[in-house]
N, C-alpha and C positions, 0 to 999 in steps of 0.2 A: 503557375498553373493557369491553364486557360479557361476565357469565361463561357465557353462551352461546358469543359470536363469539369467547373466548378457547379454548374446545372444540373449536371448531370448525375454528381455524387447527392448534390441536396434534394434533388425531384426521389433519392433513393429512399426517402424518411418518410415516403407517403405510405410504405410498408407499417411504419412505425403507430399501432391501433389507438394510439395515446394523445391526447389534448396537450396545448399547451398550458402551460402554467398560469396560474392567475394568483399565486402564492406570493410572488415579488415583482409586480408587472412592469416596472422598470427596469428593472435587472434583468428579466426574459427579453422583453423589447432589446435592447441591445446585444444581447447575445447571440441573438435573431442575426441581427444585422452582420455584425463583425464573423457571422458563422460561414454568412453567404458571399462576404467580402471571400475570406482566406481559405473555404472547403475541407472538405476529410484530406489526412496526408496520404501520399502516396508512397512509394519506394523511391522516388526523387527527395523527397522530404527527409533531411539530415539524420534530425532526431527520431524518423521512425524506417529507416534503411531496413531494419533488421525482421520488422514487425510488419505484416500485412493485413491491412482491415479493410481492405474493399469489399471483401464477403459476407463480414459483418449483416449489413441490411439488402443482405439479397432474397430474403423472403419472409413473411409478416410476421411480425411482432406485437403481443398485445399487451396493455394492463392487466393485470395479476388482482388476486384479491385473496384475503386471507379465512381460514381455515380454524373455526374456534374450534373445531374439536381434535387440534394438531396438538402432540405431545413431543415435547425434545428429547428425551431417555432415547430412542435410536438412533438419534446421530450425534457426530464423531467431533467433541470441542470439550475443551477444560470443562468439568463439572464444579461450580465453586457456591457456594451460600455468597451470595452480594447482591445488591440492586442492579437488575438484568432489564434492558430494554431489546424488546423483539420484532424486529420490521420483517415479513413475509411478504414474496414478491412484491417487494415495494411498497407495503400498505404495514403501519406500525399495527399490528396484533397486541391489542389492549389486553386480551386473556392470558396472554404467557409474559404480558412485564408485567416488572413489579422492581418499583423504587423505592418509593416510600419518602420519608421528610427525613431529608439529610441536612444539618447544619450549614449553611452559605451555598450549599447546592442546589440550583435551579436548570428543570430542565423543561424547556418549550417547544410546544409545533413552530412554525414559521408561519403561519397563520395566526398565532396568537401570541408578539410581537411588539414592544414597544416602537417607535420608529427609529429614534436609537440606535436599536440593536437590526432593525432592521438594514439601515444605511448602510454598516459594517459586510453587509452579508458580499463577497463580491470583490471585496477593496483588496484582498490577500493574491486571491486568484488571478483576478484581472495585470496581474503585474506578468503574467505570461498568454501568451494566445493558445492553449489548447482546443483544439475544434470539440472536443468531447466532453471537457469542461465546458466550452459553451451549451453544446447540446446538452449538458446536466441541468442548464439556468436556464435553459429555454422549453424545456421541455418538462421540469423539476415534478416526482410525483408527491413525494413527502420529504421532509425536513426539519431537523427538530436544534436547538440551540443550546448548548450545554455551557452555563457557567458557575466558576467556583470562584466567590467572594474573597476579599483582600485576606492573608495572614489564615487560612483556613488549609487543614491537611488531613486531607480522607483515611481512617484506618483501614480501611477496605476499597478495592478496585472497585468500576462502574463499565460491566460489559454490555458492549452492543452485540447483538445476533443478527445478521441479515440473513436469511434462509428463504432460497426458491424452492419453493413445491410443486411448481407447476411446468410444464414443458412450452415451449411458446414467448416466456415472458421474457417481457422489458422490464427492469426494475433499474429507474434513474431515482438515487436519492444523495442527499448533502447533510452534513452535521457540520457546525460550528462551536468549535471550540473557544470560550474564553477565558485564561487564567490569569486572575489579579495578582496586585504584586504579594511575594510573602507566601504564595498558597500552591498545593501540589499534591499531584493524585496521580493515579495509576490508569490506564482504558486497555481493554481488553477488547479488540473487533474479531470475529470468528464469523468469517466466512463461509457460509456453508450448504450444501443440497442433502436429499436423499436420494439419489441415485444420477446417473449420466442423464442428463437432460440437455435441449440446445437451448438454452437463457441467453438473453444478453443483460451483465450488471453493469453500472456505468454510476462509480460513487466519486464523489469530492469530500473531503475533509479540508475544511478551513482553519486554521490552530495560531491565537491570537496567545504569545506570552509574554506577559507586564516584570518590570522590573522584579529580579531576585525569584523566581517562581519555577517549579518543575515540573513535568508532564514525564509520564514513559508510555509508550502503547506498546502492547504487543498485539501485532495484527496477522491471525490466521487464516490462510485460503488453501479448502480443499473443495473445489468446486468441480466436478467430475464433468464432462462433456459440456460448459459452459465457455463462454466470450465472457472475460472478466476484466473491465477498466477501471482504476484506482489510481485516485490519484491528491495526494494530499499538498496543502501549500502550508509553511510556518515563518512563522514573524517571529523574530526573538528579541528581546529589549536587553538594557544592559542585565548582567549576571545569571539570566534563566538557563536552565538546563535543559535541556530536551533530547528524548531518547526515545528510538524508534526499532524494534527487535517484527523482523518480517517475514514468516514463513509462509513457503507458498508450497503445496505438495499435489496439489493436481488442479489441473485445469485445461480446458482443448486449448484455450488462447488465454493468456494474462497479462496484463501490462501495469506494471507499476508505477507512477511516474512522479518521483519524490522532489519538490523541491522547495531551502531552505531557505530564508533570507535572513541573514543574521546583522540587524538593525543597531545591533547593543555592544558596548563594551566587556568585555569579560564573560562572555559566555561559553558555555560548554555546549558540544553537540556529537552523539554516538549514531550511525547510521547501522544498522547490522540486518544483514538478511541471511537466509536459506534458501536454494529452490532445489525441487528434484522432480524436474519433469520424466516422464516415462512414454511410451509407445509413441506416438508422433502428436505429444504435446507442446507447449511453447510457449515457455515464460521468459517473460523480459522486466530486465528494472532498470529503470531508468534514473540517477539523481544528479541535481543539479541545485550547488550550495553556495552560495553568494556570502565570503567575509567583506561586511561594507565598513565596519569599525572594526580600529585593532584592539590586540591584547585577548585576543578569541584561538581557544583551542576544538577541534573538528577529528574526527574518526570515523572512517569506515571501514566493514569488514561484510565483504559478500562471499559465500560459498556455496555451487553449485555441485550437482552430481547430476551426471544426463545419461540417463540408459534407451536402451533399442534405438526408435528413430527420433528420437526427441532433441526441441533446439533450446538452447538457455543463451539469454543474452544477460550483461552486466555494460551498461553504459554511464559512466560517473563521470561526472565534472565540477570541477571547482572551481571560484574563479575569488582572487583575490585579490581588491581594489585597491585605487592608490595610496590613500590612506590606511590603510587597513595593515601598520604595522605591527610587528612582533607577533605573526597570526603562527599556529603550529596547524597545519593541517595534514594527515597521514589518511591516505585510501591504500585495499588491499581487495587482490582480487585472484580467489583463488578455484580451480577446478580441476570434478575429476571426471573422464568419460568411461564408462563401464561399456560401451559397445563400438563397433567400427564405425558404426553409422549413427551415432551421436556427433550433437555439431555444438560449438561455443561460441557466437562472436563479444569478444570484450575489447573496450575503448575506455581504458580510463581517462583522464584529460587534466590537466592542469592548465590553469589560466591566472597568470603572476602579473600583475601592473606598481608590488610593492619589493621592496629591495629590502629589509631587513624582515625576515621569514624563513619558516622551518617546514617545508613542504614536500612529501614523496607520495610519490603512486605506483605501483605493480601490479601486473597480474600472469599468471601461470595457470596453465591448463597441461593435463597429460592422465596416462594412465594410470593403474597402480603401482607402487613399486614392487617390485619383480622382486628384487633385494630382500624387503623389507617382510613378504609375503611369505619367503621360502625362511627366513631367522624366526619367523614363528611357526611355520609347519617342523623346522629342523628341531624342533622342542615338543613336540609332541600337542602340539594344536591342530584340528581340521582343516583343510582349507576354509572351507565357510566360514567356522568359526574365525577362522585368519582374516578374512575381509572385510568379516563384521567388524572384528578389532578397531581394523587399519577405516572404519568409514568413523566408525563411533568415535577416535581420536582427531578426525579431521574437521568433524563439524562440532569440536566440543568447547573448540573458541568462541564461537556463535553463541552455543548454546548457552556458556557462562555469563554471557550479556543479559541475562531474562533474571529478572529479581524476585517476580511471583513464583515461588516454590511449585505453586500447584501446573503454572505454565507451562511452569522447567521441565516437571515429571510426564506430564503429558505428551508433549513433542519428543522427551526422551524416548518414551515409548513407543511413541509413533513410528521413531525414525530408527528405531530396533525393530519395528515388527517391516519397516520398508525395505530396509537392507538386509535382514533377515529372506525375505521372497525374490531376495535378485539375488 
């Protein structure tokens, strides 16, 4: 990129109505820099061919602020009894959390910090150049720090809510994860608006796991007429678990950009997503998982549905080092387009530098089965009812990857009342 159009994209953030951070001013200070080094991607840009963000910041953007007299009962996320933390456009809403004193659970602003922990904040991410990640550290509005103490195991999930309320807003925020060895919990993120609005969200999740320790997130986004960037980094040590269940059911633009780095021997990792973009939305996910030690077993499973003019992208990559033998990694990539003018681009990718390994990847896109469609209508099923079938048995791999009951029922529902109106 040229050091013209590299000017030219960052002169574009004077849109942006937000200060910069003064929460981790070393960590900003560099991000700063390395931003104006490498620029926003372009459609020259590998990793984002499929995805266009130049329009992103073509007109002002502000700080958001929150709303105590906002009530959650009308919008649309798991309703569960557990310790709820509530950031509204970007500003944590003290009157809708509620945590409370959990056993070996501690959770902090970024502002209030040992150094320590602060040091940490940075070190996971920084091991790829995301410009939007940078702009999260540079620009950062809130962030808070979640850790669960060694041999400790939550009977109850810990959901975060981020909810725009406002039309206009910027909401750049970061969580950090840390789990000691021994210990393991559930995170629930629900993405959310109350109506089509033009937002821009821009999160990082950082997720630090110590020997023997497991994490699951299930992370929901239905952000209606929003620019939504997400994007998480994980460190895995020997034998941790880590599972990631990722539904995405609206949004104008979403980009998810998953990547894993598996540090440890012996560890497990489940990748699983959802998307179903509709009218000329466009979601993309992006992961990219690094076995650096062997005797590590790795899974993904992505499944799209794209109706009218809407684009779904799936771009996975693996990549496994030289050492890194006896690694089993299987990716799977499958889709279905319900309209002519639905589009898919998928790139799975395999990257092998080890010779004893058990590795595949696929993916398949196409319509419904025609076949399949008419052996249930020839039995006296509707059509609709016929497609409902044939959606609700496609995405029910997915779905069986979510462990939270109350998750399961809810995206089931959801994705019955979605396939139900098409």
């Amino acid at each position: 990129m040229s050091l013209v159009a590299v000017k030219k994209q960052i002169a574009s953030l004077d849109l942006l109505d937000i200060k910069k951070t003064n929460l981790i001013p070393n960590l900003a200070k560099s991000a700063e820099v390395k931003l104006n080094e490498i620029g926003f991607p372009n459609r020259k840009s590998e990793d984002w061919k499929y995805t266009k963000t130049s329009q992103l910041f073509k007109k002002p953007y502000k700080s958001g602020k929150i709303n105590p007299n906002l009530k959650l009962d009308e919008f649309s996320f798991p309703k569960m009894k557990c310790p709820t933390l509530v950031v509204e456009n970007g500003v944590i809403n003290t009157h809708l959390s509620c945590v409370g004193d959990i056993d070996g659970l501690s959770i902090n602003s970024f502002d209030n910090l040992s150094k320590e922990k602060v040091e940490r904040i940075g070190q996971i991410s920084n091991k790829k150049e995301n410009p939007f990640s940078l702009l999260n550290a540079s620009h950062l509005q809130s962030g808070f720090y979640i850790h669960l103490k060694k041999k400790n195991a939550l009977n109850q999930p810990l959901h975060l809510i981020f909810i725009n309320t406002e039309s206009d807003v910027f909401s750049n925020t970061r969580v950090y994860v840390q789990i000691d060895a021994f210990a393991e919990m559930n995170l629930i993120q629900s993405f959310i608006n109350n109506k089509h609005q033009d937002c821009v969200t821009n999160h990082v999740s950082e997720i630090e796991l110590a020997e023997n320790s497991q994490l699951c997130i299930d992370k929901i986004q239905n952000v209606n007429g929003e620019s939504h960037l997400c994007s998480e980094y994980v460190r895995q040590l020997n034998s941790s678990v880590f599972r990631i269940n990722t539904f995405s059911s609206a949004g104008k633009l979403i980009r998810n950009g998953l990547n894993i780095f598996v540090e440890g021997e012996n560890c497990t990792t489940y990748l699983n997503g959802l998307f179903t973009p509709s009218d000329r939305e466009h979601i993309d996910n992006h992961t990219h998982l690094e076995h650096i030690k062997p005797n590590c077993f790795s899974s993904e499973c992505y499944k799209g549905i794209i109706n009218d003019k809407a684009t779904g992208v799936f771009n996975g990559k693996v990549v496994v080092h030289q050492d890194a033998q006896k690694i089993m990694a299987y990716q799977q990539n499958n889709n279905i387009l319900l309209s002519d003018d639905a589009v898919v681009n998928a790139k799975p990718e395999l990257e092998i530098y080890a010779d004893d390994v058990k590795c595949s990847h696929g993916s398949t896109t196409g319509q419904i089965d025609e076949d399949a469609l008419f052996y249930l209508q020839a039995r006296g099923i509707s059509k609709s009812a016929s497609l409902q079938l044939l959606m609700v048995g496609f995405i029910d791999e997915v779905l069986q990857s979510v462990q939270l009951e109350e998750v399961k029922d809810f995206y089931s529902n959801k994705m019955e009342s979605l396939l139900a109106s098409n």
